[in-house]
C-alpha positions in Angstrom: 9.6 34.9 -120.0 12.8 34.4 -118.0 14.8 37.1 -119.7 15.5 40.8 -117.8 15.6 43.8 -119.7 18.4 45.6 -120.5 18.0 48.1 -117.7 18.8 44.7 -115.8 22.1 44.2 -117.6 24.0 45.4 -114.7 22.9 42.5 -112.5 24.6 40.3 -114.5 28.1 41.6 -113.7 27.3 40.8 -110.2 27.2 37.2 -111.2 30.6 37.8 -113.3 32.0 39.1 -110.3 30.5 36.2 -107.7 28.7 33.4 -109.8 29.1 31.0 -107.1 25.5 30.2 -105.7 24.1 28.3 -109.1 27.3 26.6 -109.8 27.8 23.8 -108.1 28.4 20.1 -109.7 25.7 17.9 -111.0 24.9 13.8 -109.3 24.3 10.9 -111.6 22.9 12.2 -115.3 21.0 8.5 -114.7 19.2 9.7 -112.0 19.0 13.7 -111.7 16.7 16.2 -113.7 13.9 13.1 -114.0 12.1 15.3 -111.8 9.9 16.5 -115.0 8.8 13.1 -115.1 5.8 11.6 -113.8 7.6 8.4 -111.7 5.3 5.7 -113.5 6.7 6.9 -117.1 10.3 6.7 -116.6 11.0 3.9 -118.4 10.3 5.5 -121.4 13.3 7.8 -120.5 15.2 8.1 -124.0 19.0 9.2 -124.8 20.8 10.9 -127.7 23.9 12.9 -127.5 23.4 13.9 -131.6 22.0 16.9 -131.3 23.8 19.6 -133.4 26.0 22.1 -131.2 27.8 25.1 -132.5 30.1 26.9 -130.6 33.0 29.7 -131.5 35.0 32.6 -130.0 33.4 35.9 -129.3 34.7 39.2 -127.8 33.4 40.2 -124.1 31.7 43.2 -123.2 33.1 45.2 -121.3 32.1 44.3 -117.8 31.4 46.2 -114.4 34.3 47.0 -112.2 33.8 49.5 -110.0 32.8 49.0 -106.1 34.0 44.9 -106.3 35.5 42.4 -104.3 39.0 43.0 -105.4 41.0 44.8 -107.7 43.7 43.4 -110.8 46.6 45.5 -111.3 49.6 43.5 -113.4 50.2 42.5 -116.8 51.2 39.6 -118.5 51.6 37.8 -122.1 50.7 33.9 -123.5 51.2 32.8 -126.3 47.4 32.0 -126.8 46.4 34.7 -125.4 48.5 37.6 -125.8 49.0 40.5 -123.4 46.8 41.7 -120.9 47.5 44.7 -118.7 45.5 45.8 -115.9 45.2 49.2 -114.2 43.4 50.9 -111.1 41.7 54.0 -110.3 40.5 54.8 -107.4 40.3 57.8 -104.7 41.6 58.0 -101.0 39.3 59.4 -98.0 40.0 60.8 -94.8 39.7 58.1 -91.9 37.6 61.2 -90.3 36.4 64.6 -90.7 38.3 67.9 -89.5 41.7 66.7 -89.8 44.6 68.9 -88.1 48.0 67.7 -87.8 49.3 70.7 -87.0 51.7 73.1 -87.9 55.9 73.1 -88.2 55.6 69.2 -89.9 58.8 67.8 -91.5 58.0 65.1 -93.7 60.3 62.0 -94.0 58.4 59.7 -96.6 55.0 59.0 -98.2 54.2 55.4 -98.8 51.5 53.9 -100.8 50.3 50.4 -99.6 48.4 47.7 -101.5 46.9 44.6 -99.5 47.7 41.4 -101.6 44.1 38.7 -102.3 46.0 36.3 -105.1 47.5 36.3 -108.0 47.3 34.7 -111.5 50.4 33.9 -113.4 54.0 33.6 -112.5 55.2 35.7 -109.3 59.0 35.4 -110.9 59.0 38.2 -113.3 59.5 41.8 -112.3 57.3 44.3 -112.9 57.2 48.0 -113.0 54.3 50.1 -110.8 53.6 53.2 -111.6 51.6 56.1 -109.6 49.8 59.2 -110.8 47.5 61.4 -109.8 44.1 61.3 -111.3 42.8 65.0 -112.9 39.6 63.8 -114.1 36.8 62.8 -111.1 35.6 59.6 -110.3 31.9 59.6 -108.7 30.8 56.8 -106.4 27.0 56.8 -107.4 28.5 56.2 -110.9 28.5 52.4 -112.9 32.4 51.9 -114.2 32.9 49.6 -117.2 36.6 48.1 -117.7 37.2 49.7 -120.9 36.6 53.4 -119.3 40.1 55.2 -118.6 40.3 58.6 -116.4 42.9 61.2 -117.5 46.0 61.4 -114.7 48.8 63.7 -114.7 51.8 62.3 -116.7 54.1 63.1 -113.2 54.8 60.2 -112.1 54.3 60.7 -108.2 56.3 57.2 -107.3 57.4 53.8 -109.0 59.2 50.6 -108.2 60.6 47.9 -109.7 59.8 44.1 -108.0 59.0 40.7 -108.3 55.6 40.5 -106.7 55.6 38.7 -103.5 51.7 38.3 -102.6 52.4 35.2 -100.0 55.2 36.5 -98.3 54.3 39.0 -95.0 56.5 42.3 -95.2 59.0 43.8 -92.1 58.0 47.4 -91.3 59.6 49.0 -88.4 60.8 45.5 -87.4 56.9 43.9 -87.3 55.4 41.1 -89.3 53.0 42.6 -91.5 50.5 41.2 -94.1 51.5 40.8 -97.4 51.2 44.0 -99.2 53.2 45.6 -102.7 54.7 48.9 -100.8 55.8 52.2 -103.6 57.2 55.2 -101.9 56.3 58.2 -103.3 57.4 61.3 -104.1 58.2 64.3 -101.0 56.6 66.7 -103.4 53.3 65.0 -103.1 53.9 64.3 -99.4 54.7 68.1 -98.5 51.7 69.2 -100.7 49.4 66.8 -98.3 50.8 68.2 -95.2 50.0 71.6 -96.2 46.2 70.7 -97.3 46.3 69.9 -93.4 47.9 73.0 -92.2 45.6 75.3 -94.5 42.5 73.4 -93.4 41.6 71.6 -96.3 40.9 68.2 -94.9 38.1 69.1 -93.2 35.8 67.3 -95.4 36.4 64.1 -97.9 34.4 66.6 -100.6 36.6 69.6 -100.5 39.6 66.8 -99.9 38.8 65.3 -103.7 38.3 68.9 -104.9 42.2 69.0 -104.3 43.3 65.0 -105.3 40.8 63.2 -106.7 42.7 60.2 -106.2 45.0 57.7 -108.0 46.1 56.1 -111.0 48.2 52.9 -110.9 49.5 51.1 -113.3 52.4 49.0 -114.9 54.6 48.6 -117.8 53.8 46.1 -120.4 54.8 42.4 -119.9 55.4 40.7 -123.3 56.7 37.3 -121.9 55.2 36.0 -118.9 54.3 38.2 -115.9 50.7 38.1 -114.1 48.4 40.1 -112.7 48.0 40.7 -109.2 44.3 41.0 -107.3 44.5 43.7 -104.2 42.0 44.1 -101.4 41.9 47.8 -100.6 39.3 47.8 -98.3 42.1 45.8 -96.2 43.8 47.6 -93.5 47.3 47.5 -94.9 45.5 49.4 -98.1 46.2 53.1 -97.6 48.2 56.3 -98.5 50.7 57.0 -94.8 52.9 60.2 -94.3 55.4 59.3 -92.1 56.4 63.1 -90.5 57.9 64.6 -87.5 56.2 67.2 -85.8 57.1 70.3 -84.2 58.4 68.6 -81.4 60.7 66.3 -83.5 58.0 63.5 -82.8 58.1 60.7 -85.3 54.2 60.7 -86.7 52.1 58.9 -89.4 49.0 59.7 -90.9 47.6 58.0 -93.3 44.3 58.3 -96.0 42.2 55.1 -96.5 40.4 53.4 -99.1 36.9 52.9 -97.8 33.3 51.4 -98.9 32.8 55.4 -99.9 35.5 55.4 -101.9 34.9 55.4 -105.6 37.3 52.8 -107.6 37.5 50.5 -110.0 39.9 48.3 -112.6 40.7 49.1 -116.3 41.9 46.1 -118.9 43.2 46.3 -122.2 43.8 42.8 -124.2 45.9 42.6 -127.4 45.1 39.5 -129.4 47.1 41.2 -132.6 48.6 38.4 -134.4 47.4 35.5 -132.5 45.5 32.3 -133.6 42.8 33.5 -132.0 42.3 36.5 -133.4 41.5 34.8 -136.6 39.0 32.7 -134.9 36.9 35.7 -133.1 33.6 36.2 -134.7 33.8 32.9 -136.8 30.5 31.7 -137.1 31.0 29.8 -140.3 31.3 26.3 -139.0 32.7 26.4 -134.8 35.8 25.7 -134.2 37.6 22.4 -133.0 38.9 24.8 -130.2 37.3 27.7 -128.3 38.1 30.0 -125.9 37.2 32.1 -122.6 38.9 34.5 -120.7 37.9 36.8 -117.8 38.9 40.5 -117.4 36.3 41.4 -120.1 38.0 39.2 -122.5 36.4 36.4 -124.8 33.7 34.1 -124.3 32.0 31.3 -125.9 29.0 31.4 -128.3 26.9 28.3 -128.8 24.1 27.5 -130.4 21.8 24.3 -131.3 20.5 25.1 -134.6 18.6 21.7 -135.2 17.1 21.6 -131.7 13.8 21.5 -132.9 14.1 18.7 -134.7 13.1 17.1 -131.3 9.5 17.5 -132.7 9.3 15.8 -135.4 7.3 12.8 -133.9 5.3 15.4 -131.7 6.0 17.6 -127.9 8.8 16.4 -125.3 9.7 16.6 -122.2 13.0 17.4 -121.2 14.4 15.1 -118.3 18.0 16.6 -118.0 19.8 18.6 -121.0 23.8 18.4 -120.0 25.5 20.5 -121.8 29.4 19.1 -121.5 32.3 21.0 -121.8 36.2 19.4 -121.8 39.2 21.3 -121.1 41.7 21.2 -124.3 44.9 19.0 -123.9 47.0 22.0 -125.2 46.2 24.1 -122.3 48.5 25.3 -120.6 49.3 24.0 -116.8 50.8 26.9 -115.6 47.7 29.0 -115.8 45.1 27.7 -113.4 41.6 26.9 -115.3 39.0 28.7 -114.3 37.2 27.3 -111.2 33.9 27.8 -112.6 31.8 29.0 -115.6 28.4 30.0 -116.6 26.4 29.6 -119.3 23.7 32.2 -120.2 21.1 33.1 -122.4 20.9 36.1 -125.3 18.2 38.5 -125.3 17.2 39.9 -128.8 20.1 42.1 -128.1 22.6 40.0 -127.9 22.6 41.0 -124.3 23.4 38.0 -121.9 20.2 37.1 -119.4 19.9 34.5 -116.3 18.5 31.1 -117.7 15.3 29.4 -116.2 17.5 27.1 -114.7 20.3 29.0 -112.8 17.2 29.6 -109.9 16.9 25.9 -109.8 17.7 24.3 -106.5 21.7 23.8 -105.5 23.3 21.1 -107.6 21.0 21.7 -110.6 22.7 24.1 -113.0 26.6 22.8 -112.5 29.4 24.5 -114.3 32.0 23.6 -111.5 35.3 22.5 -113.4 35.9 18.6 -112.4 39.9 18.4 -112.4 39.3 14.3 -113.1 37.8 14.4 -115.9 38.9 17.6 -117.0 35.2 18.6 -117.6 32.5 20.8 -116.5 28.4 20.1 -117.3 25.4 22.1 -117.3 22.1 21.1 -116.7 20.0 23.4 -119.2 16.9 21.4 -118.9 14.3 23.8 -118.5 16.1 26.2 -121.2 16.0 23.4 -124.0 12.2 23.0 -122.7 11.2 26.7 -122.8 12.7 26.5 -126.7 10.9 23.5 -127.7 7.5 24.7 -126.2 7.8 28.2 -127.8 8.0 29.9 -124.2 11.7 31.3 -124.9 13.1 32.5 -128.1 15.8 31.0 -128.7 18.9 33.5 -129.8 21.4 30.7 -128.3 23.9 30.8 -125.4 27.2 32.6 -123.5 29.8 30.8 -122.1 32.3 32.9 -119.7 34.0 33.1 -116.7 32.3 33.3 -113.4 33.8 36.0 -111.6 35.3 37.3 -114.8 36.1 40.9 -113.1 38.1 40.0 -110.0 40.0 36.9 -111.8 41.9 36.8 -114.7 41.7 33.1 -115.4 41.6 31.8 -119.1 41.2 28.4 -120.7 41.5 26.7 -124.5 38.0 24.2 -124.4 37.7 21.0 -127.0 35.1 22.9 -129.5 31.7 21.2 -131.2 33.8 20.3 -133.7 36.7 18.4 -132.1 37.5 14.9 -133.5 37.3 12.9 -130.2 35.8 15.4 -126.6 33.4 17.8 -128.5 31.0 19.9 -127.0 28.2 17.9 -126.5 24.7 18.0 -125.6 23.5 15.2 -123.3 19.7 15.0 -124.1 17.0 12.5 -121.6 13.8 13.3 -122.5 10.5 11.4 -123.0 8.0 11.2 -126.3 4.4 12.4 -125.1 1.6 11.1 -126.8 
């Protein structure tokens, strides 16, 4: 009834990527989700937190990343979750059609610039970027997953070596600039760009990608600490600049943009070899005093309420308000920020994850903000629980990940349905119909 096909899938990586507008905090259990209730029978309002909750570690899907709000480039290593690296692809246009920038140019340097949006992890530990070009093309019209790699050309076209600095603002030509990560490149690449121009190839951004179909950046593995870094390239500081004199011993820059046109997207690559929780992925047996979720296309949460229909046994409910709550472990760690938000949804037949009946409930409803008080988040799942018990919604149990899961790479260790003293819990109010 509420589930979307899996020609629909797609959608649901928009809400990986923004998952804001159905998330936000529940009141008073006492007093919200009574709304199923006719006013006169409250009083027969009754309580149980009982009800039998599984709940263990599953790998992601990949996930959309093309076309998004920002891309993760970096790499980093914990000792729960091993290394992750992240790596971007994506092409450079011509700011505008016909370009000529004449003839007799001496280059002086190429620059490639990358507007900072954040970070996750620890800015202290140096990193290595890495630049290529890419040989295979990317196609805007095209859906990009993170596991999908493009081939590049093994010549590296730049690098550098720095502790990222996405806070501080950057001195060019004595000006305060945004902060941006800055990798000059190679005077090969730069003369080969001035001659497209002088032999009239940047006339158009198609026969311009015919020629460089765009870049490849990347870093070297971190295996202790490290982070990755999110980039805006839509931002002005984004871009590819030759700085060149011209005939006239003119100091000139021209530089190619990364644009809404611009096909591009972000590759990740997790390695949980080793690890506690590699044992743990997949282990349905019993659920696990611990559980985990991790964006970037990395692990999420399966839960189930096997004895849910036991509800029944003295005849139909209604559901008032079914909170599903959720408590952060005491073993996480504090130097990687919780996730500000999750999201719980549904399983097709699949295994496909679908929009519940209740995220399109009004704002406040649904929940899943993180409370840093009480180290908790809660869902209200109330019409999900009711669309099981009446039959309406078959019932193949529940996701928990990230919201925004391709544009953060946030993780988090949760107190599991099994854990001796904050399980996972299901907060049941419903009322007994005759």
């Amino acid at each position: 009834m509420y589930f979307f096909s899996r020609n629909n899938f797609f959608r649901l990586t928009t809400y990986l990527i923004a998952g804001v507008i159905f998330l936000n905090s529940c009141s008073d259990p006492d007093i919200i989700g009574l709304d199923i209730q006719p006013p006169g029978d409250k009083i027969n309002l009754v309580y149980t937190d009982t009800t039998k909750v599984t709940a263990y570690t599953v790998r992601e899907d990949s996930l959309r990343t093309d076309e998004v709000s920002q891309y993760l480039l970096g790499s980093y290593t914990d000792s729960v979750f091993g290394r992750t690296d992240a790596s971007i692809s994506a092409q450079v246009l011509l700011p505008s059609l016909n370009v000529n920038l004449g003839s007799a140019l001496s280059l002086d340097s190429v620059v490639l610039t990358l507007a900072y949006n954040g970070y996750y992890g620890d800015t202290t530990t140096a990193q290595m970027f890495h630049v290529y070009q890419l040989t295979e093309d990317m196609h805007l019209d095209s859906g990009y997953y993170s596991n999908r790699a493009f081939s590049y050309n093994p010549v590296e076209l730049g690098s550098v070596t720095i502790a990222p600095s996405p806070h501080d603002s950057v001195m060019v030509n004595g000006v305060n600039t945004a902060p941006h990560l800055r990798i000059a490149l190679t005077i090969a690449l730069g003369n080969a760009l001035l001659q497209m121009s002088s032999d009239s190839n940047l006339t158009t951004n198609e026969h311009f990608l015919s020629l460089f179909k765009g870049l490849y950046i990347k870093t070297d593995p971190i295996n202790s600490g490290g982070g990755i870094f999110y980039f805006n390239l839509l931002a002005s500081q984004s871009k590819l600049t030759l700085y060149y004199q011209n005939a006239a011993a003119d100091s000139q820059s021209f530089s190619f943009i990364f644009t809404a046109s611009s096909a591009r997207m972000t590759h990740f690559v997790h390695d949980y070899s080793s690890l506690p929780i590699q044992q743990q992925l997949n282990d349905s047996t019993n659920g696990d005093s611990l559980v985990y979720v991790q964006a970037m296309a990395g692990v999420k949460t399966k839960i189930r309420f096997p004895n849910l229909k036991n509800l029944l046994a003295g005849g139909m409910v209604a559901v008032n308000k079914a909170e599903l709550e959720i408590t952060v472990a005491g073993n996480s760690d504090n130097r990687l920020a919780v996730p500000d938000k999750l999201l719980v949804l549904g399983i097709d037949a699949s295994g496909h994850p679908v929009f519940l009946p209740d995220q399109f409930e009004t704002t406040g409803y649904y929940g899943g903000t993180y409370d840093a008080t009480t180290k908790k988040y809660k869902f209200n799942i109330a019409r999900y629980v009711q669309n099981v018990l009446t039959g309406d919604l078959q019932d193949y149990g529940l996701y928990l990940a990230i919201s925004g899961g391709v544009v953060q790479a946030n993780r988090t260790i949760l107190d599991g349905a099994t854990h001796s003293t904050q399980r996972m819990k299901l907060n049941l109010y419903y009322t007994k119909l005759k």
